[in-house]
FIBA-543000 format. One record per residue (C-alpha): residue in three letters; z, x, y; residue number from 0. Coordinates in nm, 4 decimals, always signed. Example, Ala and Ser with C-alpha at 12.3 -4.5 7.8 and 13.67 -1.06 7.14 Angstrom:
! residues 2
  rest         z         x         y   nr
   ala   +0.7800   +1.2300   -0.4500    0
   ser   +0.7140   +1.3670   -0.1060    1
***
This chain:
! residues 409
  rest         z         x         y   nr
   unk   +8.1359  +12.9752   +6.8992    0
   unk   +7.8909  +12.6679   +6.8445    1
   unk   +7.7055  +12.8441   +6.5937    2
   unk   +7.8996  +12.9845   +6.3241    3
   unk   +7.9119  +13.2949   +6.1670    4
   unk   +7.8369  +13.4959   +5.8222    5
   unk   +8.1155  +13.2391   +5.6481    6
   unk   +8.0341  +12.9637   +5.8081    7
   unk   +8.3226  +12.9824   +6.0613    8
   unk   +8.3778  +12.9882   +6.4333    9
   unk   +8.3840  +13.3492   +6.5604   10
   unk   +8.5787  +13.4955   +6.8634   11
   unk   +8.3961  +13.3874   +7.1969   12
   unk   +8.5171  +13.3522   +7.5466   13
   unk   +8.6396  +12.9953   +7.6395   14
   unk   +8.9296  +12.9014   +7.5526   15
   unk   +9.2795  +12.7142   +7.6571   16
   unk   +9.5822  +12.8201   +7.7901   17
   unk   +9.9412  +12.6556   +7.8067   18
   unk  +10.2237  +12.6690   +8.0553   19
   unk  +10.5350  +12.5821   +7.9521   20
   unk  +10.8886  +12.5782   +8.1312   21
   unk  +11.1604  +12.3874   +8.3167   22
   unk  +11.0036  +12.3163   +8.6121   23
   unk  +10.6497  +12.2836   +8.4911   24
   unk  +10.4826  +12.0062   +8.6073   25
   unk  +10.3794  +11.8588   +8.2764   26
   unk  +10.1186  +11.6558   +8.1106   27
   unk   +9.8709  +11.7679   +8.2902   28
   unk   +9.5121  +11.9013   +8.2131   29
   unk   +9.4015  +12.1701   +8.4771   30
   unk   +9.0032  +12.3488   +8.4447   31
   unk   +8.6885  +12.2010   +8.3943   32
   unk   +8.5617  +12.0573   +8.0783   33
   unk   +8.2075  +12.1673   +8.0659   34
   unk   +7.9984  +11.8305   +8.0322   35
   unk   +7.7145  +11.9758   +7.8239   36
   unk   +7.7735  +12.1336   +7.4862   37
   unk   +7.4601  +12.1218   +7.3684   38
   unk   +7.3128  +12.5176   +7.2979   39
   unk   +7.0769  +12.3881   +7.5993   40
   unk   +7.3343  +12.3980   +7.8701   41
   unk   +7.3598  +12.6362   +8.1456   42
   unk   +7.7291  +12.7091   +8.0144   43
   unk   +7.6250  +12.7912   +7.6722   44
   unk   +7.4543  +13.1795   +7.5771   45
   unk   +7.3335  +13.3304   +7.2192   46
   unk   +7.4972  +13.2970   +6.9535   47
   unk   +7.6688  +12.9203   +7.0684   48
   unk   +7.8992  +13.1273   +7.2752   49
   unk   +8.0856  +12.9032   +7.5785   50
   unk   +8.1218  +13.0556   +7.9078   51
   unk   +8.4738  +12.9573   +8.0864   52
   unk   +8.4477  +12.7349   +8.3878   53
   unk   +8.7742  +12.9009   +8.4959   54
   unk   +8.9020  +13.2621   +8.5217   55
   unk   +9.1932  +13.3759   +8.3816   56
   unk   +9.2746  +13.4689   +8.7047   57
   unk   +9.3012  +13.1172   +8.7982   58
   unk   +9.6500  +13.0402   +8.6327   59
   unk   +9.8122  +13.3274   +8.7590   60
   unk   +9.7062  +13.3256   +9.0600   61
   unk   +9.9663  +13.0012   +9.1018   62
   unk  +10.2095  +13.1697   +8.8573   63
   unk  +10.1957  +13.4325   +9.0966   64
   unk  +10.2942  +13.2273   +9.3789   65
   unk  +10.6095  +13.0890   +9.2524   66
   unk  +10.7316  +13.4172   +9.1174   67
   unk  +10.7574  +13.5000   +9.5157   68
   unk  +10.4084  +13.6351   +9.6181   69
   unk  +10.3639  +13.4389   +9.8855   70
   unk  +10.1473  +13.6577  +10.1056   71
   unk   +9.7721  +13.7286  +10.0657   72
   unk   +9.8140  +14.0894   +9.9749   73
   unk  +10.0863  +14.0646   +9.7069   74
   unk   +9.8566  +13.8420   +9.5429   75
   unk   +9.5455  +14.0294   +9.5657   76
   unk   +9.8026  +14.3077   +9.4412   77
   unk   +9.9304  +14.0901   +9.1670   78
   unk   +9.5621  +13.9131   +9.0990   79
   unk   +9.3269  +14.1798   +9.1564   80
   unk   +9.0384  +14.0014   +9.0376   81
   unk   +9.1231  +13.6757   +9.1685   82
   unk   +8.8780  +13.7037   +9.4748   83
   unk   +8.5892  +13.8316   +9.2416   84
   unk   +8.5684  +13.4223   +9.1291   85
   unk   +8.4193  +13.1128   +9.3548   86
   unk   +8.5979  +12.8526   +9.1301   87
   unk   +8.9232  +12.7194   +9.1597   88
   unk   +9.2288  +12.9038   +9.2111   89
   unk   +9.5332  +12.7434   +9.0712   90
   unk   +9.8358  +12.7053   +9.3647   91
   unk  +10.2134  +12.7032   +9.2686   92
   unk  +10.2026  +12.3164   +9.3120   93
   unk   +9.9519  +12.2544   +9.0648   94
   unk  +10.1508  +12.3921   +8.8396   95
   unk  +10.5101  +12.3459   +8.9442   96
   unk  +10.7285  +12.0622   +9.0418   97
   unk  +10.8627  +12.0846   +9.4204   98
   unk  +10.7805  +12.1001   +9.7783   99
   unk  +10.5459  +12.3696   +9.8608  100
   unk  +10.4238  +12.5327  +10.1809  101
   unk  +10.0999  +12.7186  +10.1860  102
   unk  +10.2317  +13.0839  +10.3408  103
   unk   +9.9776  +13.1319  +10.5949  104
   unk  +10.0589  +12.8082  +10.8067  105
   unk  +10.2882  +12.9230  +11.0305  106
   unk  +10.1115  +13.1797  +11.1966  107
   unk   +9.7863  +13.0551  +11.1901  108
   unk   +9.8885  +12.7060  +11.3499  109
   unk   +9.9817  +12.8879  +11.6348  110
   unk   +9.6533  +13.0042  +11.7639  111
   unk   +9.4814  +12.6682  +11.8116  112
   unk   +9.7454  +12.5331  +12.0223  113
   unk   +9.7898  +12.8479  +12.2618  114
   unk   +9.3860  +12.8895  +12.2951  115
   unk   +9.3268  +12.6098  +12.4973  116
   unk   +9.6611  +12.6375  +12.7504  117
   unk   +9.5764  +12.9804  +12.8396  118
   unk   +9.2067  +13.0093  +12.9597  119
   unk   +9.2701  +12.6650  +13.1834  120
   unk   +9.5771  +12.7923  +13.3378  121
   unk   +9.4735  +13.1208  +13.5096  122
   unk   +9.1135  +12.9981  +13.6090  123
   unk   +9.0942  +12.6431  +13.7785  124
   unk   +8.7625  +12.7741  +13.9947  125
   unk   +8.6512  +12.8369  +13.6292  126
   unk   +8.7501  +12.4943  +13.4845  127
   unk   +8.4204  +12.3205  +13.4842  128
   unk   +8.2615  +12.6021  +13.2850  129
   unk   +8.5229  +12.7267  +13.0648  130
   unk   +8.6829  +12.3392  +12.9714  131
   unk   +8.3839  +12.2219  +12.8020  132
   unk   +8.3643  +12.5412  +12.5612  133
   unk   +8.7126  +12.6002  +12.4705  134
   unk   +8.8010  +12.2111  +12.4316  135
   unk   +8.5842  +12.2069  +12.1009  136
   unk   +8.7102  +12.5651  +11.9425  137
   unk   +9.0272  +12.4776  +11.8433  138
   unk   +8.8377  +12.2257  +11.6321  139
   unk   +8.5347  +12.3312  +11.5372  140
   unk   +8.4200  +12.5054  +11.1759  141
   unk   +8.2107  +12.7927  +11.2400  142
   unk   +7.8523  +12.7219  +11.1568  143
   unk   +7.5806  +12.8811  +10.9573  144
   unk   +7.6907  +13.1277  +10.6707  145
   unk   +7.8723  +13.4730  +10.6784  146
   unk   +7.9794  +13.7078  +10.4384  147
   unk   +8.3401  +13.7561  +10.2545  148
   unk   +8.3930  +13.9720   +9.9565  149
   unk   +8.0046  +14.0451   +9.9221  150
   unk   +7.9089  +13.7149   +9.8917  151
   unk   +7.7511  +13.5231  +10.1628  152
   unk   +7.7071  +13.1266  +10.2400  153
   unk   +7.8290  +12.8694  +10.4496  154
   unk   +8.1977  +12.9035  +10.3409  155
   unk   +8.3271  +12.5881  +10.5414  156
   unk   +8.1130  +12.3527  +10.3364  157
   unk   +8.1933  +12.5159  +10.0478  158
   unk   +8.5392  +12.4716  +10.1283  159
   unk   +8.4818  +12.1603  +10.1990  160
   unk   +8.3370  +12.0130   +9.8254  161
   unk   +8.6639  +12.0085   +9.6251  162
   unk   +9.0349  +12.1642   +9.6393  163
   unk   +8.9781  +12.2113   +9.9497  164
   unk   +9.3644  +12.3582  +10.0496  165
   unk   +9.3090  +12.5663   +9.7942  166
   unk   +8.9940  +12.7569   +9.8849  167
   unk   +9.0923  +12.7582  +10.2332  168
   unk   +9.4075  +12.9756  +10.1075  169
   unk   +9.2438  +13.2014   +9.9129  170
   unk   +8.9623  +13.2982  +10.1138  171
   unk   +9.1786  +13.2680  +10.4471  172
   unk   +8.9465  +13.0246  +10.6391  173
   unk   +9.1914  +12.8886  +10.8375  174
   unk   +9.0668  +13.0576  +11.1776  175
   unk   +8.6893  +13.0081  +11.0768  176
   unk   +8.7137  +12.6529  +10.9286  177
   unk   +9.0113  +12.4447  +11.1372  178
   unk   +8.8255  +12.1191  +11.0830  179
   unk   +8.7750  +12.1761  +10.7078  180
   unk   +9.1046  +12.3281  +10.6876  181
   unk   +9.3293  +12.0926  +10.8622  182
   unk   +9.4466  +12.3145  +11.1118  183
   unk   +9.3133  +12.1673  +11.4600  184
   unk   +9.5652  +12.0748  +11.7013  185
   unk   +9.6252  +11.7109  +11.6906  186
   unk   +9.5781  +11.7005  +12.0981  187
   unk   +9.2124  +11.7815  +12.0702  188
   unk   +9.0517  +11.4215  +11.9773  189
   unk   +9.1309  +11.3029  +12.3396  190
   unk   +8.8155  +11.4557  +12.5012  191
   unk   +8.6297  +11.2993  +12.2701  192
   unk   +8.7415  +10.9405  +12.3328  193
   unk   +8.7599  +10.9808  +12.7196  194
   unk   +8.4271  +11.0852  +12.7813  195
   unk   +8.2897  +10.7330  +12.7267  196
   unk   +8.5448  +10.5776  +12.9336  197
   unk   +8.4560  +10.6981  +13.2782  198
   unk   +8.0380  +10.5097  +13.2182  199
   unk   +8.2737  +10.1974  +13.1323  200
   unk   +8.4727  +10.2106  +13.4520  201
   unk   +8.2176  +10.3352  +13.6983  202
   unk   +8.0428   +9.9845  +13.7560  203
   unk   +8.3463   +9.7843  +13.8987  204
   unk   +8.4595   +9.9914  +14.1249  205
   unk   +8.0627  +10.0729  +14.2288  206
   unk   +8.0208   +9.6697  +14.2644  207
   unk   +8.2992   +9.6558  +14.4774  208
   unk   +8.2578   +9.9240  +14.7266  209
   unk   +7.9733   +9.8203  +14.9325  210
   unk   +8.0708   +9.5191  +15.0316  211
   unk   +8.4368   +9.6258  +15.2587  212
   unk   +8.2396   +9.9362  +15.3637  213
   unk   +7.9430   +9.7442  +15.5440  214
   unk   +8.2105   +9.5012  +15.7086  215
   unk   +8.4145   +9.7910  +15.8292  216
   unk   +8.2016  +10.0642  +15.9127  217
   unk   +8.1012  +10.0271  +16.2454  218
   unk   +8.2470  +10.3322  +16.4090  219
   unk   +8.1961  +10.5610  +16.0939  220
   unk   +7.7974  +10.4168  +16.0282  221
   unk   +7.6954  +10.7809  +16.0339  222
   unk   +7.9058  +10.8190  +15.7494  223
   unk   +7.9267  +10.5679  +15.5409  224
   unk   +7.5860  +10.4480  +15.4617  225
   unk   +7.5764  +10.8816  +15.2418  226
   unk   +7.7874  +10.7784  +14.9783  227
   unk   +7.6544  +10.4323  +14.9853  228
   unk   +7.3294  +10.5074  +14.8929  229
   unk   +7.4344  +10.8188  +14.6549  230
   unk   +7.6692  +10.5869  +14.4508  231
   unk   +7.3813  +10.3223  +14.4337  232
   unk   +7.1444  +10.5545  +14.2395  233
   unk   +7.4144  +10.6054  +13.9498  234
   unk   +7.4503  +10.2361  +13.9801  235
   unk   +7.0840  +10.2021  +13.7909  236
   unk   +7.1074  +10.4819  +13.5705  237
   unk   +7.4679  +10.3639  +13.4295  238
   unk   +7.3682  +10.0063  +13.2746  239
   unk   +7.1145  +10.1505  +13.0044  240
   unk   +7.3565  +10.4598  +12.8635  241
   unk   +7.6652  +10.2044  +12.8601  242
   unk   +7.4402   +9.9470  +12.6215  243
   unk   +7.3826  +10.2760  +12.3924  244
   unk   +7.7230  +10.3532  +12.2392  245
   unk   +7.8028   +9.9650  +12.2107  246
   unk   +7.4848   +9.9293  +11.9862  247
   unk   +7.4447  +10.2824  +11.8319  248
   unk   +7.7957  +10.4539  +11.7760  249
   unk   +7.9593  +10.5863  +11.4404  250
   unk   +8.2809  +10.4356  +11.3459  251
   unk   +8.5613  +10.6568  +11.4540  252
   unk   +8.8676  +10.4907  +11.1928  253
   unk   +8.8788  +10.6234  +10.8102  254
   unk   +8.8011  +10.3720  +10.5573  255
   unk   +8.7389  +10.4347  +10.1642  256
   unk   +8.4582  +10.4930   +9.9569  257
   unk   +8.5071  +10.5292   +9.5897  258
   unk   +8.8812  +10.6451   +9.5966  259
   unk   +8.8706  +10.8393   +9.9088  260
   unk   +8.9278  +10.7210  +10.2438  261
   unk   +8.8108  +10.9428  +10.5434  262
   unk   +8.6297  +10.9095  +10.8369  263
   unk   +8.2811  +10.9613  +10.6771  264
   unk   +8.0705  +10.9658  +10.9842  265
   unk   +8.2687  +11.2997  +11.0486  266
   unk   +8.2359  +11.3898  +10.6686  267
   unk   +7.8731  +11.4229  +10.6854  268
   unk   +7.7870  +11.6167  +10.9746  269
   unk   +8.0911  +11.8759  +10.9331  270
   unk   +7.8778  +12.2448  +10.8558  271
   unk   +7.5611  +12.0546  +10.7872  272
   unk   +7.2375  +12.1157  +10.9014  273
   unk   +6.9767  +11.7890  +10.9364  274
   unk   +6.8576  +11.8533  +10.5855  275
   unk   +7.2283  +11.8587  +10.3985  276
   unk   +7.3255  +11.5522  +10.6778  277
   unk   +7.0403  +11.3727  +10.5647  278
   unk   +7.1500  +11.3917  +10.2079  279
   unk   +7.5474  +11.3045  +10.2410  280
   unk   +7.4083  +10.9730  +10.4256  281
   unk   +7.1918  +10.8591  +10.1966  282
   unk   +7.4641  +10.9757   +9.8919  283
   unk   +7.7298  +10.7409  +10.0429  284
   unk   +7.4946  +10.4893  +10.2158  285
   unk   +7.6305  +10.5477  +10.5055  286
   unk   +7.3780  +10.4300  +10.7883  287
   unk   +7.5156  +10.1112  +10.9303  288
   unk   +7.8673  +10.2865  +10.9578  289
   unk   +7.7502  +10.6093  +11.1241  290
   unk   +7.3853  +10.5521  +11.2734  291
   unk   +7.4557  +10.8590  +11.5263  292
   unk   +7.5249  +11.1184  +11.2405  293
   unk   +7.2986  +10.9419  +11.0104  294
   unk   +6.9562  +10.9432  +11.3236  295
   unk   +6.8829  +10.5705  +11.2453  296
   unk   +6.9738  +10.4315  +11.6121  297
   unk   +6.6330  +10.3805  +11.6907  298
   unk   +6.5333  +10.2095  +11.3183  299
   unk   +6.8680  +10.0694  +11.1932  300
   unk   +6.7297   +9.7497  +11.0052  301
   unk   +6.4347   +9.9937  +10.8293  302
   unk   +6.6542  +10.3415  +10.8018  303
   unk   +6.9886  +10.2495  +10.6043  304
   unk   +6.8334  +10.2175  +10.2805  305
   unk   +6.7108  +10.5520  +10.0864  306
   unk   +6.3648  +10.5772   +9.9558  307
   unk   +6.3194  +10.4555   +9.6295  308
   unk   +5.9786  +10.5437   +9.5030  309
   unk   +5.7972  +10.2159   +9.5607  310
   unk   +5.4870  +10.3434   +9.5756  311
   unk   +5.3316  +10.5067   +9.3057  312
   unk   +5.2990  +10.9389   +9.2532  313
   unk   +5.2378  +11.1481   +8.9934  314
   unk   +5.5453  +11.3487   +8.9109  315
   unk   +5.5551  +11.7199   +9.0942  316
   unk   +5.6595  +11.8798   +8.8570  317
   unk   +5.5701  +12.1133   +8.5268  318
   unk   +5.6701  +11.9718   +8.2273  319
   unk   +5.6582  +12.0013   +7.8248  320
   unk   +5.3254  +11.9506   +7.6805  321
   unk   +5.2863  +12.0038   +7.3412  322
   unk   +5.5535  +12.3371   +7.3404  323
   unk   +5.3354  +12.4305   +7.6827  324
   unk   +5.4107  +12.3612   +8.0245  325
   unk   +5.1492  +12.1723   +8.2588  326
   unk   +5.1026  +11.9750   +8.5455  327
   unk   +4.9568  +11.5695   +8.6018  328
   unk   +4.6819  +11.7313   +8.7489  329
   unk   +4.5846  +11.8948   +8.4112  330
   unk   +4.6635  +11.5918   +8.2365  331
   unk   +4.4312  +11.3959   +8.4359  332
   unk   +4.1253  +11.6314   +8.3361  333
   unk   +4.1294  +11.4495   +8.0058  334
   unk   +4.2365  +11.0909   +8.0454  335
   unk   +4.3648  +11.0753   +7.6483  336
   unk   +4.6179  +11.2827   +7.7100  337
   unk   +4.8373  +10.9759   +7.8566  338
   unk   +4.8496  +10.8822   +7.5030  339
   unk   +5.1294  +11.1265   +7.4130  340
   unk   +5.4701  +10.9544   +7.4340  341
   unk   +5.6019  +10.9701   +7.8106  342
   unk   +5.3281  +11.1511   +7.9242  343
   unk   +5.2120  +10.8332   +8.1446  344
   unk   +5.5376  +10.7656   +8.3117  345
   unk   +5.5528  +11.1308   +8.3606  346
   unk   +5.1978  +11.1060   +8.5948  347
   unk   +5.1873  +10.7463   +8.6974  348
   unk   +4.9126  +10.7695   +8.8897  349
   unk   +4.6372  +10.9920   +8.6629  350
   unk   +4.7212  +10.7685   +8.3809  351
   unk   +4.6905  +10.4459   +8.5855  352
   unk   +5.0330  +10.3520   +8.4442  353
   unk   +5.2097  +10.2133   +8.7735  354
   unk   +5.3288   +9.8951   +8.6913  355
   unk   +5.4822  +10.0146   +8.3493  356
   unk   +5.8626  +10.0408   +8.3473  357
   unk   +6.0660  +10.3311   +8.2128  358
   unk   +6.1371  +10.7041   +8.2881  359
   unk   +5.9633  +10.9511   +8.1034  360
   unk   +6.1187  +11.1627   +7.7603  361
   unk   +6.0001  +11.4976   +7.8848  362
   unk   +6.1768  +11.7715   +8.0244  363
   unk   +6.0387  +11.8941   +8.3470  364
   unk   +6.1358  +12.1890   +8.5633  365
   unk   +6.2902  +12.1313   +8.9005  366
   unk   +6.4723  +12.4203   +9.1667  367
   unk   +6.8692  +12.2895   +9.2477  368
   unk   +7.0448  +12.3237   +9.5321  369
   unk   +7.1661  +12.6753   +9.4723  370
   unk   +6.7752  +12.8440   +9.4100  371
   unk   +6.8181  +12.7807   +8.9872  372
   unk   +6.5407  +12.6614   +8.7681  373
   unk   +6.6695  +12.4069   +8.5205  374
   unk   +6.4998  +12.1827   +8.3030  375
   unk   +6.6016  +11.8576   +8.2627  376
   unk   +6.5089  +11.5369   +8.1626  377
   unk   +6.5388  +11.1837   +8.3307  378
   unk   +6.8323  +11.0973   +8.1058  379
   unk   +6.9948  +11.3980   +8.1280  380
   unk   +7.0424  +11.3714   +8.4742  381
   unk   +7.1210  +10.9813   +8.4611  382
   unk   +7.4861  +11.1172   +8.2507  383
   unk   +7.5836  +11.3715   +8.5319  384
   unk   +7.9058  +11.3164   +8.7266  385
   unk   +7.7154  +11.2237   +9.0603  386
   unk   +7.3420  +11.1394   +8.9117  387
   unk   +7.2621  +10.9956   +9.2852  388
   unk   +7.2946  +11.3501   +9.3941  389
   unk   +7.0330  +11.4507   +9.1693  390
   unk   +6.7956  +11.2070   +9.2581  391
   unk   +6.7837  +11.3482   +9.6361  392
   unk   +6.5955  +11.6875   +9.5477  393
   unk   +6.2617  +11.6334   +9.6273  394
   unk   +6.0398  +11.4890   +9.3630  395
   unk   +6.3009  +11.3435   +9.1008  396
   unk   +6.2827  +11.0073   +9.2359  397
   unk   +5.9240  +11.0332   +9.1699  398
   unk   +5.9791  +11.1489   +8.8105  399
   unk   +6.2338  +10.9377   +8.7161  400
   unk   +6.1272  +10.6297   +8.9092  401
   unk   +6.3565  +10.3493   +8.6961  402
   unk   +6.7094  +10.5596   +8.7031  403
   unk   +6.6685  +10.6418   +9.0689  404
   unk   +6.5737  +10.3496   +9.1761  405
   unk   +6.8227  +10.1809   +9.0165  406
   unk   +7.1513  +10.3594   +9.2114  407
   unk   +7.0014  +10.1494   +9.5194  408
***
């Protein structure tokens, strides 16, 4: 425990470490999380100083498990019965062990995206021009919106999709629902993508060309040949303006590398995002110029790339610690000597006519994360997190803490 006991010791708590040891151990290696905020203030710590684990027990032996031979997903849910009770990170026998490993469920789900497409266009060409364009994007498409596994319910191909990704996709057997996320499309499938394009580019030429030999040679078919004439003509205007579109406004379709990961990012932020959560992965990786399509700034792109950062000036949103009570700028402004407190102007700018003064404010305001929770934090807490950029995107922080957000732009 933080706190310690009667004698002035550490009592028994919960966290604690485990170690691995054998011949074929892949050593020196530090698995887990190591919770970033000790303080008795964080989320991870409860009364009496007592640390909750950020990973189960369940965890190691779930990859012990695996190497001892069950490789399928009911010997380990026999062996692990609690392991699907936990969202965090389940251990696999190559995190812990040295040697080529194969995920077990692979093989037989590989098979299924490559046979769905051959057999609906083989039967049914009359069907072809309704059935191609739904079944070409299944084999490689996550399922959308959020469903329920285990009693818990949420959008399991992004969550999949924010860290140990092969992982998660084993243990919660999202292969058929997530392909994309899960790396099990068939290869074959990015073709349609990339020829759809092609045909506007080709079109013209042929279109400029055709008119001409069938004026000079159509004097015994003139009943005929002046109907495609004039039908091919009227594509002829329409084609010019969508052709000029994807050369000006088109996400990059190569990887390249951010940080220490190279992707295709474009793709990154619209996989099992709605506009909101798109919206937020752009302006996290500055993304705009790169992928203006995912990103909506086609019709801004010198005014949309950059994200806001709080020019203007607001009082902060949120409630905050006043004197061991919380309030609002709106109270503070009823009596203008309240600014006087230490932080209290920074915290509302604009009742305490403090706009042009630099800094973030001391106090430790309330604000709703991503997940629903009510936290309080202050500017500086958030300005130590592991992403602090991400924290600056839920509405209102920017406001607060004007100087750190601004400054990740």
């Amino acid at each position: 425990t933080l706190i310690g006991n009667t004698g002035n010791g550490s009592d028994h708590a919960w966290g604690g470490n485990y170690f691995v040891a054998g011949g074929e151990i892949d050593g020196k290696k530090i698995l887990g999380e190591y919770p970033d905020d000790l303080s008795l203030d964080s989320e991870l710590v409860v009364n009496p100083g007592i640390v909750i684990p950020t990973t189960p027990w369940d965890a190691l032996w779930n990859g012990i498990a695996q190497w001892f031979g069950a490789t399928t997903t009911k010997d380990l849910n026999e062996a692990v019965p609690n392991r699907n009770t936990f969202t965090e990170k389940l251990f696999s026998q190559s995190d812990i062990y040295e040697g080529d490993f194969t995920d077990p469920p692979t093989s037989p789900l590989t098979l299924e995206p490559t046979s769905s497409p051959v057999v609906p266009a083989t039967p049914a060409p009359t069907a072809a021009k309704t059935s191609s364009p739904v079944t070409t994007p299944t084999p490689c498409a996550d399922r959308t919106g959020s469903w329920i596994i285990d009693g818990t319910e949420r959008s399991w191909c992004t969550w999949a999709a924010k860290t140990s990704t092969v992982s998660r996709c084993q243990n919660r057997d999202l292969y058929g629902d997530c392909p994309v996320t899960c790396d099990r499309c068939d290869p074959n499938t990015p073709a349609p993508v990339s020829s759809t394009p092609a045909p506007v580019v080709s079109t013209p030429a042929p279109i400029a060309s055709t008119p001409a030999p069938e004026a000079s040679t159509s004097a015994p078919t003139a009943s005929i040949t002046p109907a495609p004439v004039t039908s091919t003509a009227a594509p002829v205007a329409s084609t010019p303006a969508p052709v000029a579109g994807p050369t000006s406004c088109a996400d990059k379709t190569d990887a390249w590398t951010i940080g220490l990961k190279t992707k295709n990012w474009c793709y990154w932020a619209s996989r099992g995002a709605d506009a909101a959560e798109v919206t937020l992965r752009c302006n996290k990786r500055k993304i705009h110029s790169d992928c203006p399509v995912t990103c909506d700034t086609c019709s801004s792109p010198t005014s949309s790339p950059s994200p806001p950062t709080s020019p203007s000036c607001h009082d902060s949103p949120f409630l905050f610690q006043f004197k061991g009570m919380l309030q609002t700028c709106d109270w503070i402004a009823q009596k203008p000597k309240r600014c006087n407190k230490k932080g209290v102007n920074l915290m509302c700018r604009l009742s305490c006519n403090a706009c042009d003064t630099t800094g973030d404010p001391v106090q430790k305001f309330q604000l709703t994360t991503w997940s629903g929770k009510t936290k309080f934090k202050t500017c500086e807490a958030l300005s130590l997190k592991n992403d602090p950029s991400r924290w600056c995107e839920i509405e209102g922080v920017s406001e607060t803490c004007r100087t750190f957000c601004s400054a990740l732009y």
